[in-house]
C-alpha angles and dihedrals in degrees: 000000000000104000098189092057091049097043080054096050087050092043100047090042085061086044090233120146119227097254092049078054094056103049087053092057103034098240132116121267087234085058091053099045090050089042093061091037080055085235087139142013126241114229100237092258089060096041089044086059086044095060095037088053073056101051103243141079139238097264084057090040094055104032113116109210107209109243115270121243106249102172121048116183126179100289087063097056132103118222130215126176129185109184100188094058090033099223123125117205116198101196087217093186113046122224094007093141083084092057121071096266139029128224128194134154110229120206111208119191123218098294096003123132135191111245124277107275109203108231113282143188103267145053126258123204124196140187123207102224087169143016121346132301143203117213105203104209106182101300094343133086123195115195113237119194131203105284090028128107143209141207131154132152106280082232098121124048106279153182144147132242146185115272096187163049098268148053110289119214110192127182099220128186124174126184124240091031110272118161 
């Protein structure tokens, strides 16, 4: 790890200058601009009073997050079918009931429907890739065509269903996670 690069990115995120760095630290600004150029090496006392001026630790310092997954393909989906209610759902980030918000596509066949979601705390957006579409917000439906979107506030009873002849396909995302 190159601790210099690392103790910059920290500094100029807290839009300090190296010399302001270094007052509050007690340390030359010399010190600090060879420090980030990784001309020299803090003893742990000095880096510990480093990482506190920039408001972290050096659990936090040294901890290497794994890379996050960016691009999921197919492989990657998870599949759900209810045949009574004819709707698919492809869970197309996985996992993604642990992130702020939650995407699926959801398949409808001719005169299919999702299931009926009780009013929540959050907002859903959609977008119609396919077919036509009906969004059920409490007692009110609003038609939705291929290349048109939703959202609305989860606040009513809600759920979406096939308008037409023919299969649906729907991008769906809800947020907090719901599906």
């Amino acid at each position: 790890m190159i601790i210099g690069e690392k103790i910059k990115r920290l500094r100029q995120g807290k839009l300090l200058t190296q010399e302001e760095l270094a007052d509050r630290c007690e340390l030359s600004k010399g010190f600090i601009s060879q420090l980030e150029r990784d001309l020299t090496s803090p003893s742990i006392a000095t880096l510990v009073d480093i990482l506190e001026s920039l408001g972290t630790n050096l659990k936090e310092f040294f901890n290497e997050e794994e890379d996050e997954k960016i691009v999921f393909s197919n492989d990657d989906f998870f599949e759900f079918e209810d045949n009574d209610l004819k709707y698919r759902i492809d869970w197309i980030v996985p996992n993604a009931q642990k992130n702020a918000m939650e995407p699926i596509l959801i398949t409808l066949a001719q005169e299919g429907s999702y299931k009926l979601e009780s009013a929540h705390e959050g907002e859903e957006f959609g977008y119609v890739l396919k077919g036509n579409i009906y969004v059920h917000l409490g007692d009110k439906k609003h038609k939705a065509k291929k290349g048109e979107s939703f959202y609305y506030k989860a606040k009513k009873d809600h759920y979406i269903s096939n308008a037409g002849k023919v299969e649906a396909k729907v991008i769906w995302v809800s947020t907090p996670p719901s599906f």
